[in-house]
N, C-alpha and C positions, 0 to 999 in steps of 0.2 A: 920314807916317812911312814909310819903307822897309819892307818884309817881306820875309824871307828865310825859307827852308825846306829844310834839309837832307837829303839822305840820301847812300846809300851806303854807312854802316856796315855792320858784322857781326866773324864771326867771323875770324881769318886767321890762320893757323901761320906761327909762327918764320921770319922770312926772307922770308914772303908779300906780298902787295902788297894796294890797296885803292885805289879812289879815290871820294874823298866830290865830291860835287856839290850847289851851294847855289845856288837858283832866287831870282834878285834881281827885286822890282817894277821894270816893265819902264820906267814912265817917268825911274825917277831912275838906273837903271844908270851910264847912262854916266860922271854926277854924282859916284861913289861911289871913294874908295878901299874895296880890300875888302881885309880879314884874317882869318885862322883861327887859334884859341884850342882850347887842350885843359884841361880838368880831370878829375884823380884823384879818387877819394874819398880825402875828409881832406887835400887840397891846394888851394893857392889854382891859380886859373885863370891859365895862360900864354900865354905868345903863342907860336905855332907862325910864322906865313907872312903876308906879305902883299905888295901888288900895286898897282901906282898905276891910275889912270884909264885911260889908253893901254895899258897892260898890258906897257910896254918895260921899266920900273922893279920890281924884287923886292927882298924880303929874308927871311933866313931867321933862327930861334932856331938858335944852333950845332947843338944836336943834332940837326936838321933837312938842316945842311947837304949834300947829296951823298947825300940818302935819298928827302927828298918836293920835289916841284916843285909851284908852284902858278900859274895858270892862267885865262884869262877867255876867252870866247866871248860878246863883244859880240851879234852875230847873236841867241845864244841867253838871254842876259842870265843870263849859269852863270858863274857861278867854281867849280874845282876842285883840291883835292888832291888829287896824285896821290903816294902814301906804299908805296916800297919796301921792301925788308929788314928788315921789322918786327922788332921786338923785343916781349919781353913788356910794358916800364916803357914803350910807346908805348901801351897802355890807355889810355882816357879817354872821355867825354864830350868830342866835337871840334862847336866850335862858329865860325859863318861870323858876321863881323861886318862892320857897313857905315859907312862916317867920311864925312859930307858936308862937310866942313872943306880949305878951301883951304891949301896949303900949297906955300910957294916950292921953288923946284929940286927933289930928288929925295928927300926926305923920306918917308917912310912912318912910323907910327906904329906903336911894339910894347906901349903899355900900352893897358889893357884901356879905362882911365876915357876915354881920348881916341875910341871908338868909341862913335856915337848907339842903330844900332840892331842888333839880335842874334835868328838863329833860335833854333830850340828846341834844338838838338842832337842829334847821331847818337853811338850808343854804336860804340866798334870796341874791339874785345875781341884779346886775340894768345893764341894757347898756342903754351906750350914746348916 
């Protein structure tokens, strides 16, 4: 099974930046599409970002779009977002997930259930 382990959370003011980074087990990296998921309290878990194998291929959740970029470093076996002009409804539990799952042409996956494996989670907190 894949392991992943996030960090990079914290705190960031209104309009501030952040960039989470998630340490993928090194033999099946390359293997993996990888995505990032956020969840509120009292809210089901969304899909933020994800990234194909190559790392040429992305896609964002709209609200996403033209704020956060996400990001691999093969070499380092890291995926990252990288999340600008925060907002405060950008709170959550942001979690990195990993899909060992073949998929034709440029596909990426934005529900949760089609990802195998999941870190623990980094909280990022915004204030107003």
């Amino acid at each position: 099974q894949v392991q992943l382990v996030e960090s990079g959370g914290g705190l960031a003011q209104a309009g501030g930046s952040l960039r989470l980074s998630c340490a993928i087990s090194k033999r099946t990296f390359r293997l993996n599409i990888l995505g990032w998921f956020r969840q509120a309290p009292g809210k089901e878990r969304e899909f933020v970002a994800a990234i194909s194998r190559s790392g040429e291929v992305s896609n964002y959740a709209d609200f996403a779009k033209g704020r956060f970029t996400i990001s691999r470093d093969n070499a380092k076996n890291t995926v990252y977002l990288q999340m600008n002009s925060l907002k405060p409804e950008d709170a959550a539990a942001y979690y990195c997930a990993a899909d060992m799952t073949y998929y034709s042409g440029t596909y990426l996956p934005t529900t949760a259930s089609k990802y195998d494996s999941w870190g623990q989670g980094t909280q990022v907190n915004v204030s107003s």
